[in-house]
N, C-alpha and C positions, 0 to 999 in steps of 0.2 A: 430558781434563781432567788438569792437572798440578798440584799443588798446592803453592803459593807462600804461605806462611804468612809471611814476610818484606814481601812485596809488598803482599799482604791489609791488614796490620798497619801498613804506609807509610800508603797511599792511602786509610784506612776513613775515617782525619777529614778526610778532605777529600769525599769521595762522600759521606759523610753529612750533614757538614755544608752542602754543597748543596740536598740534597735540605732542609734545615733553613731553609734561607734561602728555596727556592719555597714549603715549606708547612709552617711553623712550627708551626701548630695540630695536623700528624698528627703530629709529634715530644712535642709537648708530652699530647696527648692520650693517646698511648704510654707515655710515661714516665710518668704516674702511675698508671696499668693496672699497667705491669712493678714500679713500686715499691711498688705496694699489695699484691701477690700475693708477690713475690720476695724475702720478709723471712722469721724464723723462724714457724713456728706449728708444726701436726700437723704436718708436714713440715719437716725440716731447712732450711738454706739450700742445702747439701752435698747434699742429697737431690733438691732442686725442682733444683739446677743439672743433677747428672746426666740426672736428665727431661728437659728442656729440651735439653740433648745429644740426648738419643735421640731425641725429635724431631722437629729437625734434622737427624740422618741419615737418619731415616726418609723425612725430606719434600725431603731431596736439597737443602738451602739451606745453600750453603758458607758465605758469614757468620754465619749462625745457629750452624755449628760451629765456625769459630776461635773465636765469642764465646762461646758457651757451652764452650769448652774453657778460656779464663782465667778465666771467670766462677767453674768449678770448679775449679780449682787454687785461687782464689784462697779459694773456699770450703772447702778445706782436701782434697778429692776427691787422691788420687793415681793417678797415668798407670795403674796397673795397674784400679781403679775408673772412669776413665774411658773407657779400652779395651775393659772389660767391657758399661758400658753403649752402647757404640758395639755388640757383640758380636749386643744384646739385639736393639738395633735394627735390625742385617743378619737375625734370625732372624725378624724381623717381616715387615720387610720383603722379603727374597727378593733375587736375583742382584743385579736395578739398586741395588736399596738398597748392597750392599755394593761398590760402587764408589765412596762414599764416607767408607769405614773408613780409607783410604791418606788422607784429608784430617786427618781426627784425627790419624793420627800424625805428623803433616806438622805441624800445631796444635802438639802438645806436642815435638814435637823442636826448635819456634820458642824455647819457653819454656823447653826443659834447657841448651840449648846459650851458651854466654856469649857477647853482643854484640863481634863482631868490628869491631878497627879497621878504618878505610880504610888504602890502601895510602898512604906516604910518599911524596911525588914529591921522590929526592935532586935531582935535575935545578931544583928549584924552592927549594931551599934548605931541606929536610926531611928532610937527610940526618943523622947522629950525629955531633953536637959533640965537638969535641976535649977 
């Protein structure tokens, strides 16, 4: 496993939304479970994200981790809190689990790193104006 968090992050609305189009009812059925549960209460948002992180390390499901790695960022969690809770999860779960700690950091180097351009094709007339 080599982990493409670029790739993941292309292709998820399109794999999902497939799966969206065959069965509607499990997407929608989903999404009011995750939005009923995934809001503040005894538990932070920043709290339940990093959960849901660990997991999905634990239980080896690479989408469940790029998602819950933006999910936590976005919940306000920093890479060094999310690392940790990946940490928790490899200590739970033992060697296989930590074969997917390298996905997490794969995750968040997606998100520190600034979206690069394509390359210019001067040959096509994308070269620097005079």
């Amino acid at each position: 496993m080599i982990p493409n968090a670029p790739e993941f992050f292309q292709s998820w609305p399109g794999v999902n939304g497939a799966m969206k189009a065959r069965a509607p009812e499990i997407s929608k059925a989903f999404g009011q479970f995750f939005q009923g549960l995934m809001k503040e209460g005894a538990l932070s948002v920043k709290q339940k994200e990093l959960i849901a992180l660990g997991i999905g390390v634990a239980v080896r499901c690479e989408p469940c981790i790029y998602l819950h790695v933006e999910k936590s960022l976005h919940a306000g969690a920093t890479p060094a809190e999310i690392m940790e809770a990946a940490g928790v999860a490899v200590m739970m779960g033992g060697g296989p689990v930590s074969t997917y700690a390298p996905v997490v950091a794969a995750a968040l180097d997606h998100f520190e790193k600034p979206p690069q351009a394509p390359p210019v094709d001067a040959a096509a007339g994308g070269g620097a104006q005079p």
